[in-house]
C-alpha positions in Angstrom: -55.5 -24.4 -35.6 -55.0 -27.0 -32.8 -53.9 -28.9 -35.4 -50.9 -27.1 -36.3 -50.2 -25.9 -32.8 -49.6 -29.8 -32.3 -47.6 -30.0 -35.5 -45.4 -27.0 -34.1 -44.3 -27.9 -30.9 -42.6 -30.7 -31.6 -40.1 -29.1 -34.2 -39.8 -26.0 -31.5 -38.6 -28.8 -28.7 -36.3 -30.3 -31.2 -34.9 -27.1 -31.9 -34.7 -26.4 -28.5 -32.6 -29.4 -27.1 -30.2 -29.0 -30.5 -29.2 -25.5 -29.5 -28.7 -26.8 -25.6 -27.1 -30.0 -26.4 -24.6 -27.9 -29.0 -24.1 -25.0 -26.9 -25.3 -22.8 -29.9 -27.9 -20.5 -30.9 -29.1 -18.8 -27.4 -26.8 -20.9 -25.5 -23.3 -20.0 -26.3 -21.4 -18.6 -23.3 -21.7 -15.0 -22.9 -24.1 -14.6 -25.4 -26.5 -12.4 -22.6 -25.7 -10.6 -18.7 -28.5 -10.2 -16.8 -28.6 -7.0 -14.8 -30.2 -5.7 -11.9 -33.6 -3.6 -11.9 -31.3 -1.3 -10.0 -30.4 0.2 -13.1 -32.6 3.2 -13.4 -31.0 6.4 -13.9 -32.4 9.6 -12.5 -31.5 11.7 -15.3 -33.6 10.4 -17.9 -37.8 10.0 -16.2 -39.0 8.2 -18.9 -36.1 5.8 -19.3 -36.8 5.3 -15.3 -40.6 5.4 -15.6 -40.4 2.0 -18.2 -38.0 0.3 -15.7 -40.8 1.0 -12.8 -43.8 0.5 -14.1 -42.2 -2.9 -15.9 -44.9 -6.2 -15.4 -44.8 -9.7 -16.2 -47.6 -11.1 -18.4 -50.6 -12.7 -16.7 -50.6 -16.3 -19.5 -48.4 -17.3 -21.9 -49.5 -15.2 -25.0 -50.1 -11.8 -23.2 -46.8 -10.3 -23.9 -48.4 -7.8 -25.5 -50.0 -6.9 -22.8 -47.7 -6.3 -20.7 -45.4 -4.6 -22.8 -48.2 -2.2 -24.1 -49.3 -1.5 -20.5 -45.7 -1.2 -19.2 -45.4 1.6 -21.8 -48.9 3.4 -21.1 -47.9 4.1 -17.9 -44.4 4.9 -18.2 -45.9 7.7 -20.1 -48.8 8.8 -18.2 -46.0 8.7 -15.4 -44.4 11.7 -17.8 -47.4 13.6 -18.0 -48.9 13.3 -14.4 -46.8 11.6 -11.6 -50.1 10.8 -9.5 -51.7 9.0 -12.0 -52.9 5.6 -11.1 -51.1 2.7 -13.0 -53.4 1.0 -15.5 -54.1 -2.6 -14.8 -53.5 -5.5 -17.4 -56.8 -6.4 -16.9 -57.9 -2.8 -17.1 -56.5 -2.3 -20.8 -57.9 -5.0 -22.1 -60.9 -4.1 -21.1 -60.6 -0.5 -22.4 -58.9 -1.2 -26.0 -60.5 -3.5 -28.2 -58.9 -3.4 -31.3 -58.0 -6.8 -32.9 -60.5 -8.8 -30.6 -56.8 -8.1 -27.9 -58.8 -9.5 -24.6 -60.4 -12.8 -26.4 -56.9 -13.4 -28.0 -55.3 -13.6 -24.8 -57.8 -16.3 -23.6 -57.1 -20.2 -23.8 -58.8 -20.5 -27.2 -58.0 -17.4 -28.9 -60.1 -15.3 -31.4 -61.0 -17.8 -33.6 -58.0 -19.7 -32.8 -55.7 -16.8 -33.4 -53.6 -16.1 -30.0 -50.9 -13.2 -29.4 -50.7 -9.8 -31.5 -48.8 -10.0 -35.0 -46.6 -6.8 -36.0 -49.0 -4.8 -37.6 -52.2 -5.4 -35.2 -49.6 -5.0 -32.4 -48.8 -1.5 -33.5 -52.1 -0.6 -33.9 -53.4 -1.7 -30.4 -50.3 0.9 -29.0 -52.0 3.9 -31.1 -55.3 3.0 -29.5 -54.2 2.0 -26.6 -52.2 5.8 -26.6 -55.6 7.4 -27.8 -58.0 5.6 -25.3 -55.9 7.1 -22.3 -55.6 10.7 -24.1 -51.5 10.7 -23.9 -49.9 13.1 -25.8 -47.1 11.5 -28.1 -45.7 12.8 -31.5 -46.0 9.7 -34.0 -46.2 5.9 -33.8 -44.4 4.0 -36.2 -44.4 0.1 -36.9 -41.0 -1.1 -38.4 -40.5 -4.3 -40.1 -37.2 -5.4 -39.8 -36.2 -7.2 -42.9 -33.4 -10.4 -42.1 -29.8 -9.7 -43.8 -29.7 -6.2 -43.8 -26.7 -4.3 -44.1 -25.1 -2.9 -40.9 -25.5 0.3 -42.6 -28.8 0.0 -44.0 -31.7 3.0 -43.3 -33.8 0.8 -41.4 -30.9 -0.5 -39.4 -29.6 3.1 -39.1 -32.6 4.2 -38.0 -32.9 2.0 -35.3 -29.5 2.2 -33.5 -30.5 6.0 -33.5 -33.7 5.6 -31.7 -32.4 3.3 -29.0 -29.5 5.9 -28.1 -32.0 8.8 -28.3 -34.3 6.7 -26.0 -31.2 5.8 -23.6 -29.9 9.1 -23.3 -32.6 11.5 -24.0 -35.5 9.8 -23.7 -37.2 10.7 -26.5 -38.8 7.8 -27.6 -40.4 4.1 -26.2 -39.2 0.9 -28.3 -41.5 -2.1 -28.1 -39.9 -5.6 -30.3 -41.6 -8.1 -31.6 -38.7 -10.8 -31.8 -38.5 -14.8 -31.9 -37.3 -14.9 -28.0 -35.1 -18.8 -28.7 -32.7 -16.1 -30.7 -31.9 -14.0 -27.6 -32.5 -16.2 -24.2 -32.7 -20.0 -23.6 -36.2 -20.3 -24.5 -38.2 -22.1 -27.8 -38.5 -20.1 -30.9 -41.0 -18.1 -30.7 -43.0 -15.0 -32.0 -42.3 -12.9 -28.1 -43.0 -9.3 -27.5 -41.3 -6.7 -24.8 -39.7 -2.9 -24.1 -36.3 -2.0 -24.3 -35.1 -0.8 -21.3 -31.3 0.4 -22.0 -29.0 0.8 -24.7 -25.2 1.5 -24.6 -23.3 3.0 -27.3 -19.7 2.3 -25.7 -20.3 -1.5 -25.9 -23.6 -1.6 -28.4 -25.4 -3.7 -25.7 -29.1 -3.5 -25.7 -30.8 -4.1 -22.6 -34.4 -5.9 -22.5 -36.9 -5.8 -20.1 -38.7 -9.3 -20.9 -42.1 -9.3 -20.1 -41.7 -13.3 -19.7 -41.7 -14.1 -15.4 -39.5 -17.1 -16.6 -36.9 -14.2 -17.1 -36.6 -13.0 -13.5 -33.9 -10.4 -14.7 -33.5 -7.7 -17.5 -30.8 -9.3 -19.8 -28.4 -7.1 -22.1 -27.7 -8.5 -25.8 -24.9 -7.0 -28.2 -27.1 -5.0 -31.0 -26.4 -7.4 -34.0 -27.9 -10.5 -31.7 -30.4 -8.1 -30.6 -31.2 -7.2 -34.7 -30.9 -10.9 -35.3 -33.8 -11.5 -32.9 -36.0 -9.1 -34.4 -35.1 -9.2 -38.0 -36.3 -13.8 -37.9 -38.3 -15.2 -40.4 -40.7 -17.0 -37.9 -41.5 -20.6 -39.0 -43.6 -20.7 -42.0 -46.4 -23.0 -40.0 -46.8 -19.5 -37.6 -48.0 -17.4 -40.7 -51.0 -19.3 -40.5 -51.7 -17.2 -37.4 -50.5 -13.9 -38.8 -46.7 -13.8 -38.2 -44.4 -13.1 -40.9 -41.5 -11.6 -39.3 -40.7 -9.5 -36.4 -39.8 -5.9 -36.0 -40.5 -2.9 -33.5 -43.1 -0.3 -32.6 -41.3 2.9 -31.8 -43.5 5.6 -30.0 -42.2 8.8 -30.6 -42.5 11.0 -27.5 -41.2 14.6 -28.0 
């Protein structure tokens, strides 16, 4: 595995210095805003509870973490306003599923580092059951690259950000190759949405990664493109395919 960690990185700093030499990929002008935490509207408590109770990751693969705690206790926020925020450290310690807390050390489980798609989703359902929270359904999505603007699954999804944004029915967490959104390498990256607006179909993240001091908005097909990558080939080694979402249904 250290092996092809070493064989990676060069080819993802390559890629890298292309994309800021050219001015493409993440690069090109106005391809993201950052915004303010500031933004947190008072008419929609859980949309405000994910903005508040948003952390960085503690090491460079625990975006999962993060993400899954930010979302814990956005919702036990919901359910009981005096409830104590659950620690990073406190998770992983409670929800074992996958062999999470060994992955997020230096050498992995077994060399394996970070949460894939599917193990990701199911660490969020027992990471949901393990603090009793009441939620409706959890459901992992797969977003499959060159779909139609109109396709179900794309569908599906630009209905479940607005009906997060304005009603706040439901928590999205992406798993996305991050190079495709922000100046960063291209890589398998995992955070919450935070925002979504219909008016100008600009999706707003809330990137668990402390190198991204600021929420950033993306338009929706950029955002799409992100999740919807084929990672490279040498990452399926360690699990990842593609990426995709976790949407937790709330009421």
């Amino acid at each position: 595995m250290n092996l092809l960690r070493n064989l990676i990185r060069p080819y993802l700093y390559t890629r890298y210095g292309f994309h800021r030499i050219t001015g493409t990929g993440a690069f090109q002008k106005d391809r993201i805003r950052y915004v303010n935490f500031s933004v947190q509207p008072q008419w929609n408590p859980l949309k405000r509870a994910i903005w508040k109770y948003h952390v960085k990751q503690f090491h460079e693969s625990s975006c999962s973490v993060a993400s899954v705690v930010s979302c814990i206790n956005a919702i036990r926020a919901l359910e009981n306003d005096a409830a104590h925020p659950v620690s990073q450290r406190d998770i992983l310690d409670r929800v074992t599923t996958g062999n999470w807390k060994a992955r997020m050390s230096d050498g992995g489980y077994r060399g394996r580092r970070g949460l894939p798609l599917p193990l990701l989703g199911q660490v969020v359902k027992d990471s949901i059951t393990a603090y009793k929270l009441k939620v409706r359904a959890v459901d992992v999505v797969q977003t499959p690259k060159n779909a139609a603007p109109k396709s179900p699954v794309r569908r599906i999804l630009t209905r479940r950000l607005h009906d997060f944004d304005r009603h706040g029915d439901g928590l999205i967490i992406i798993h996305f190759d991050q190079g495709s959104l922000v100046p960063a390498l291209n890589i398998p990256h995992i955070s919450p949405v935070g925002a979504y607006d219909a008016a100008t179909r600009r999706v707003t993240l809330l990137d668990v990664d402390p190198e991204q001091e600021k929420p950033y908005q993306v338009d929706l097909e950029v955002f799409y493109k992100g999740l919807s990558c084929d990672y490279h080939h040498v990452f399926k080694a360690f699990g990842y395919g593609s990426g995709g979402y976790v949407h937790v249904q709330i009421r």
